[in-house]
The first five atom37 places (N, CA, C, CB, O) and aatype in JSON, in Angstrom:
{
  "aatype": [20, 20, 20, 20, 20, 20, 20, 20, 20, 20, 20, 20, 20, 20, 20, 20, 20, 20, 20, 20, 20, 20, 20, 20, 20, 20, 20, 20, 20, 20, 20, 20, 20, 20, 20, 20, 20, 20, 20, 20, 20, 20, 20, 20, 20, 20, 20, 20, 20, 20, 20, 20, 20, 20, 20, 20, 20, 20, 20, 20, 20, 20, 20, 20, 20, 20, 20, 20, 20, 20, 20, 20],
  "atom_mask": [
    [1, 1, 1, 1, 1],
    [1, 1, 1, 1, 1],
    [1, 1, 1, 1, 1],
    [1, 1, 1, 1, 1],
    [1, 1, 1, 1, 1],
    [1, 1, 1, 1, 1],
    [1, 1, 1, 1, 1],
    [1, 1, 1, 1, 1],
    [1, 1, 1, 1, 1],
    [1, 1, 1, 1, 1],
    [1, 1, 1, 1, 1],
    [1, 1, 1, 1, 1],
    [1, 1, 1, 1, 1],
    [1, 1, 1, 1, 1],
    [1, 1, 1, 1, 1],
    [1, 1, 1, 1, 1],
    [1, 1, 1, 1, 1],
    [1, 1, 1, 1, 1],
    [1, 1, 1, 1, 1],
    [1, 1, 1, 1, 1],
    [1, 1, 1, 1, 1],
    [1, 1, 1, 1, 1],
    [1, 1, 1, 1, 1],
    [1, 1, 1, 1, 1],
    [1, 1, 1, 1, 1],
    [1, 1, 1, 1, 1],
    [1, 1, 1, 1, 1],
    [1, 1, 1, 1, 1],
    [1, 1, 1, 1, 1],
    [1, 1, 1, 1, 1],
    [1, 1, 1, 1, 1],
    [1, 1, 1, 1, 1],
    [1, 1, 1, 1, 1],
    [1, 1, 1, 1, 1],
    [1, 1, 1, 1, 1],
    [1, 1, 1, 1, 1],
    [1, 1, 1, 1, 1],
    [1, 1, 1, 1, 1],
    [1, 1, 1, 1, 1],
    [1, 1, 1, 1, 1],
    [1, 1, 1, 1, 1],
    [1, 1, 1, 1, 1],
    [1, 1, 1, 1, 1],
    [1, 1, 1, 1, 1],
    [1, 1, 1, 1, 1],
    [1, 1, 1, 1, 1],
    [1, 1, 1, 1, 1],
    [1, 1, 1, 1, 1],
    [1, 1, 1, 1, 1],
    [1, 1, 1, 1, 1],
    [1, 1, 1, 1, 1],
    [1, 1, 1, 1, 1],
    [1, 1, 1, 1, 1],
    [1, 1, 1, 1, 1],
    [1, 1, 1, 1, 1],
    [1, 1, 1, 1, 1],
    [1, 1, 1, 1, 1],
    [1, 1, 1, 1, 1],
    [1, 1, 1, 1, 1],
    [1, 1, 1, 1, 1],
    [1, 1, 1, 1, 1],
    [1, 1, 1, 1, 1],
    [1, 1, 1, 1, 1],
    [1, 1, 1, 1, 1],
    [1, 1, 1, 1, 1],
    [1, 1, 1, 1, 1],
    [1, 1, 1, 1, 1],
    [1, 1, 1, 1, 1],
    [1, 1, 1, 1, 1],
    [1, 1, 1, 1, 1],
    [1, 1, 1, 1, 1],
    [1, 1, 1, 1, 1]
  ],
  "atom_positions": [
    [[0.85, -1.17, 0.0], [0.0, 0.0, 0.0], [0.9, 1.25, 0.0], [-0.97, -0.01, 1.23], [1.77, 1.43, 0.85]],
    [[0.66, 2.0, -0.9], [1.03, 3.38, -0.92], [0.81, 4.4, 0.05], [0.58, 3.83, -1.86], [-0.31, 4.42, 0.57]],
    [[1.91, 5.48, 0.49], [1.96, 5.9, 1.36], [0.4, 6.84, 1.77], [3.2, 6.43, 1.22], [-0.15, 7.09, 2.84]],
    [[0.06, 7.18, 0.33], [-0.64, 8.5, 0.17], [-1.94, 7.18, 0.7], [-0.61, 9.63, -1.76], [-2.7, 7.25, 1.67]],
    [[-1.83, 6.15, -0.22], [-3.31, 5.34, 0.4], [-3.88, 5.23, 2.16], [-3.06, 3.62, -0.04], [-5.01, 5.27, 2.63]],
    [[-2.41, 5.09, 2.88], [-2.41, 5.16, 3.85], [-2.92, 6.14, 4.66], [-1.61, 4.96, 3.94], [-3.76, 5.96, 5.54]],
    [[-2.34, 7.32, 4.3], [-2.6, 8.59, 5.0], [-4.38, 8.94, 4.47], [-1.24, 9.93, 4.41], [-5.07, 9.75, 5.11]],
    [[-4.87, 8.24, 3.33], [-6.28, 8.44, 3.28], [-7.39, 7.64, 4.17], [-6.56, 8.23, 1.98], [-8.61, 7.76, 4.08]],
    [[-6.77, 6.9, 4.91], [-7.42, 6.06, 6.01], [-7.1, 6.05, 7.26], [-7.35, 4.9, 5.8], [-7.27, 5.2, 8.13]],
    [[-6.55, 7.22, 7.28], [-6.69, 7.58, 8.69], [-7.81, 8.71, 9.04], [-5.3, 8.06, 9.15], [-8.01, 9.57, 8.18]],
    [[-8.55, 8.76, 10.25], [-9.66, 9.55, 10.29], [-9.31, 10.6, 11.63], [-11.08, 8.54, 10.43], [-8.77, 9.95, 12.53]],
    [[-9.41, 11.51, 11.85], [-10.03, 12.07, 12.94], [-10.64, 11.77, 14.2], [-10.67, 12.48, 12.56], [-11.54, 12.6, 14.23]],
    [[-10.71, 11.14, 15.19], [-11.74, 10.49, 15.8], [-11.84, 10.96, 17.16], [-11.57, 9.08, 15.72], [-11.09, 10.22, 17.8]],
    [[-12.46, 11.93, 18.1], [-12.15, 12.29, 19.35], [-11.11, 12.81, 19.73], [-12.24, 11.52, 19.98], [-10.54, 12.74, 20.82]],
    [[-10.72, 13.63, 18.33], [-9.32, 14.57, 18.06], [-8.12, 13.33, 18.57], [-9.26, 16.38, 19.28], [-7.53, 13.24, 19.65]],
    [[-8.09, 12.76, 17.76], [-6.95, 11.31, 17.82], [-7.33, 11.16, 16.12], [-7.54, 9.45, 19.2], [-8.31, 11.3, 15.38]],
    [[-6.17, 10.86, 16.03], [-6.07, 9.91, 14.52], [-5.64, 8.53, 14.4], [-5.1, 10.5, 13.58], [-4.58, 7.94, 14.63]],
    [[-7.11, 8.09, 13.83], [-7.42, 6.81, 13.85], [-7.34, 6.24, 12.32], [-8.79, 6.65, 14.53], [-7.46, 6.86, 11.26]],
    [[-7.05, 4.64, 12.6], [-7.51, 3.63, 11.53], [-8.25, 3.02, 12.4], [-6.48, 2.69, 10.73], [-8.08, 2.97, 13.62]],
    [[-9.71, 2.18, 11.29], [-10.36, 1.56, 11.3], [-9.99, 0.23, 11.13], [-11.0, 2.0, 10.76], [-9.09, -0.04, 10.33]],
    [[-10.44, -0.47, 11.65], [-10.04, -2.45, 11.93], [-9.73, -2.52, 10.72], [-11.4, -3.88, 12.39], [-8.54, -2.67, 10.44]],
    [[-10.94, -2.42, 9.43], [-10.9, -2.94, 8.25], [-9.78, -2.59, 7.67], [-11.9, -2.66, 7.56], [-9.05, -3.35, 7.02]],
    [[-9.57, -1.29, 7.91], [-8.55, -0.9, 6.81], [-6.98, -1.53, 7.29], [-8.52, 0.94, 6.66], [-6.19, -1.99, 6.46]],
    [[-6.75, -1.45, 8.5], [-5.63, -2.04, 9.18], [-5.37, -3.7, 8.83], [-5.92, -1.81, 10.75], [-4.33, -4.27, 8.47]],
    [[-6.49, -4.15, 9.03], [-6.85, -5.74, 8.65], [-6.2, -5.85, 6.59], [-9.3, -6.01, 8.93], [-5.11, -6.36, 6.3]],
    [[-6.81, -5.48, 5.9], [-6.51, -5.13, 4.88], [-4.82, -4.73, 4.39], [-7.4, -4.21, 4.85], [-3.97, -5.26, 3.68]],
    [[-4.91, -3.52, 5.21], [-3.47, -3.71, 5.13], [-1.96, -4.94, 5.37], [-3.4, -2.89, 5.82], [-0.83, -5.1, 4.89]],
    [[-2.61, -5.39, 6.13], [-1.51, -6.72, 6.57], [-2.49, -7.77, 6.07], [-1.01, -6.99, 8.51], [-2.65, -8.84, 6.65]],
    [[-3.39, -7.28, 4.55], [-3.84, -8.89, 3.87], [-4.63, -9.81, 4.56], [-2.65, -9.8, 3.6], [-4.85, -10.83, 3.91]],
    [[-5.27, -9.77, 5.99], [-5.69, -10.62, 6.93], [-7.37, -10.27, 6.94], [-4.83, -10.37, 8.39], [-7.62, -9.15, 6.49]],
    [[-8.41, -10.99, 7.33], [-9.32, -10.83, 7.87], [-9.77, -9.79, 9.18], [-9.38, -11.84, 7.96], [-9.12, -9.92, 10.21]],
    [[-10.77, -8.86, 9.17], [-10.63, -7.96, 10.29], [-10.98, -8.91, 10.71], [-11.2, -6.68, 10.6], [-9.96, -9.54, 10.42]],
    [[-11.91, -9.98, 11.42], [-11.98, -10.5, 12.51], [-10.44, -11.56, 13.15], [-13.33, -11.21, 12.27], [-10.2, -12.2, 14.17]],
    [[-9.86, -11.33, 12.13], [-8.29, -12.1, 12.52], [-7.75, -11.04, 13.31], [-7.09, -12.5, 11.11], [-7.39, -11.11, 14.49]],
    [[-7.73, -10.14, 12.6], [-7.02, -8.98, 13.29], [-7.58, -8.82, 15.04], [-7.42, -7.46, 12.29], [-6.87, -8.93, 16.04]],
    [[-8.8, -8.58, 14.98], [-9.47, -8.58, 16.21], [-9.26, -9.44, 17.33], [-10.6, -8.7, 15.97], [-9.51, -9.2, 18.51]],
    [[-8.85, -10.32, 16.92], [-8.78, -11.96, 17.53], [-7.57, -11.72, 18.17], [-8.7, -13.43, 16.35], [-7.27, -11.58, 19.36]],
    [[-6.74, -11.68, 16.79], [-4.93, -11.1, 17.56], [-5.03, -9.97, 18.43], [-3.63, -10.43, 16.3], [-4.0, -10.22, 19.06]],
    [[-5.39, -9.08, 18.88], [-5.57, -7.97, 19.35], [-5.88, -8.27, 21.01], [-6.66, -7.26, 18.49], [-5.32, -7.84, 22.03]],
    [[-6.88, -9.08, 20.83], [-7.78, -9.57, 22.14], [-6.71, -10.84, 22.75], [-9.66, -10.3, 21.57], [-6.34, -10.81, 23.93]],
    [[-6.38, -11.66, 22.04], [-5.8, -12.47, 22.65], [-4.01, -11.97, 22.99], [-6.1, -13.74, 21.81], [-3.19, -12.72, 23.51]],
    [[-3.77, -10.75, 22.59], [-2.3, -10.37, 22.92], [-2.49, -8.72, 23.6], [-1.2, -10.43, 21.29], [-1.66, -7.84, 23.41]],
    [[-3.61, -8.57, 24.32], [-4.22, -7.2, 25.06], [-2.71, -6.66, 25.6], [-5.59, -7.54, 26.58], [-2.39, -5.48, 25.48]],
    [[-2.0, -7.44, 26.08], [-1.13, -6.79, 27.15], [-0.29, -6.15, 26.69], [-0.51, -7.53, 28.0], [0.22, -5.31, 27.43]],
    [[0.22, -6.26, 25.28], [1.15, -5.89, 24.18], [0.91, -4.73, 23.82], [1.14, -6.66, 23.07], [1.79, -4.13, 23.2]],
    [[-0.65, -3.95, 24.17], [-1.06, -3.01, 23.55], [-1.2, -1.56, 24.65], [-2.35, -3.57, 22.88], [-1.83, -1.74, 25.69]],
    [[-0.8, -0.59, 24.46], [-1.01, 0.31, 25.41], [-2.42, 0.66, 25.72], [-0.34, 1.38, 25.1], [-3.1, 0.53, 24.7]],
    [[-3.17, 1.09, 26.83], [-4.8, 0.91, 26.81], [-5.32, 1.92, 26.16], [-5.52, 0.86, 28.16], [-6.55, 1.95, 26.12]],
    [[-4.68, 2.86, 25.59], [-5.92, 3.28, 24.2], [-5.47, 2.76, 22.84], [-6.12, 5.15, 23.88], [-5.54, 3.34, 21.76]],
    [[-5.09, 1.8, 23.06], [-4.72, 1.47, 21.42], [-5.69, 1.3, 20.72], [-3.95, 0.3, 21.09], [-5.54, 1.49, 19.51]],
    [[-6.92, 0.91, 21.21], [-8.18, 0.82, 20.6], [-9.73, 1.52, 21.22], [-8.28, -0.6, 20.51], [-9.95, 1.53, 22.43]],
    [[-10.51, 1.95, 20.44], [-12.03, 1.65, 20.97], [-12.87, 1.76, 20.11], [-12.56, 2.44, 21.97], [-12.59, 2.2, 19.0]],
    [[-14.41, 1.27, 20.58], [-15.15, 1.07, 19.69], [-16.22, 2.49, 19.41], [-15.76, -0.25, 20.07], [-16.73, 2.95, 20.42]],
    [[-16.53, 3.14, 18.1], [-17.1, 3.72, 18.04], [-18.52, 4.11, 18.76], [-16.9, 3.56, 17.26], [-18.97, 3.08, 19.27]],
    [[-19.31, 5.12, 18.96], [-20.8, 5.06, 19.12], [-21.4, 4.82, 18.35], [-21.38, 5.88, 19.43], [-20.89, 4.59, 17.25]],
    [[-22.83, 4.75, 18.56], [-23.93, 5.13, 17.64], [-23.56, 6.3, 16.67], [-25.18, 5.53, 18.48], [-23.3, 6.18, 15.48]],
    [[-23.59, 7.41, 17.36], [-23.79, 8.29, 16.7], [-22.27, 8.61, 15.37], [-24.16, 9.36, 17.86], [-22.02, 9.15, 14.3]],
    [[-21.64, 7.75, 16.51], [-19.95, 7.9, 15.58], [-20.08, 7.47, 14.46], [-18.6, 7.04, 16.07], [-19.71, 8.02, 13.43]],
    [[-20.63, 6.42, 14.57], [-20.82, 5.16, 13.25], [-21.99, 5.97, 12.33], [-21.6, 3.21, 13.95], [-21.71, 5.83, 11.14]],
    [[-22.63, 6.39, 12.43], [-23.79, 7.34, 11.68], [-23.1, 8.14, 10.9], [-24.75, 8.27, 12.61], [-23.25, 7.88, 9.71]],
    [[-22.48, 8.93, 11.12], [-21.42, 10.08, 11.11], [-20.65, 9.93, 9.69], [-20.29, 9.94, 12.49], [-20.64, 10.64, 8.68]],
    [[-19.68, 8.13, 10.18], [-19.18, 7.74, 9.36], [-19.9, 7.01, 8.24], [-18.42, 7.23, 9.87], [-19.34, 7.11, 7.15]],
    [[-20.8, 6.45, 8.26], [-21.59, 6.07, 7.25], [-21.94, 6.85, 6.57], [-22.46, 5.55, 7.48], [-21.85, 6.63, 5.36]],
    [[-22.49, 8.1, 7.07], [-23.1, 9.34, 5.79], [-22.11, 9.96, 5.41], [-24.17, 10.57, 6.21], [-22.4, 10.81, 4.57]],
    [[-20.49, 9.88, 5.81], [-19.79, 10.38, 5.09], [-19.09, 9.38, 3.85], [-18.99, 10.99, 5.97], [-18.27, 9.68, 2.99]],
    [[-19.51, 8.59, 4.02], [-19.32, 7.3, 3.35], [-17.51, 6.84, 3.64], [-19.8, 7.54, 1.5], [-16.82, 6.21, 2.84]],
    [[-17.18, 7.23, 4.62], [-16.15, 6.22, 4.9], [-16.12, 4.43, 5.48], [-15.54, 6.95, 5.81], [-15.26, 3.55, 5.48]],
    [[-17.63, 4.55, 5.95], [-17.92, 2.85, 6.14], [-19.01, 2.48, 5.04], [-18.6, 2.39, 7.86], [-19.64, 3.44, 4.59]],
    [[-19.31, 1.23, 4.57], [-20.02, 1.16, 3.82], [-21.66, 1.07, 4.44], [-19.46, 0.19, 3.1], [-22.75, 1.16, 3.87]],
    [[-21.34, 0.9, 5.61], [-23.07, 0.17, 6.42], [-22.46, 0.37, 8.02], [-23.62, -2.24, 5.96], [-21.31, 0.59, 8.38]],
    [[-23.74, 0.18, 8.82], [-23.75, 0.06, 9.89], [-23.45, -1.09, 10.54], [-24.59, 0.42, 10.12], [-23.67, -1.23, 11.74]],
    [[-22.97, -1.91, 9.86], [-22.43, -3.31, 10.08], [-20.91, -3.58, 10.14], [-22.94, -4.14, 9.01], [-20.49, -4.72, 10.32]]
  ]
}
């Protein structure tokens, strides 16, 4: 992946700049729920905001801007 691709998937998020599972998953070729899996089962590896899960309203947000495809 190209650098510039990269820097287009990163978002804004609670004034933090974020990637999304998918796109991270994607990037290292893997399944997001692989990714997820590795994540959860190696927690301690990770500093405690390395992750969180959006809201409602977050996920809305991102859907009508069309950076996710669905609410799913």
């Amino acid at each position: 992946m190209k650098p510039q691709e990269i820097e287009n998937r990163i978002y804004e998020i609670r004034h933090q700049n974020v990637m999304l599972d998918f796109d991270l998953a994607e990037m290292y070729q893997i399944e997001t729920r692989v990714l997820k899996q590795a994540v959860r089962r190696n927690l301690e590896r990770f500093p405690k905001d390395f992750m969180f899960e959006l809201t409602e309203m977050e996920i809305v947000t991102m859907v009508s801007q069309n950076v996710i495809p669905s609410k799913q």
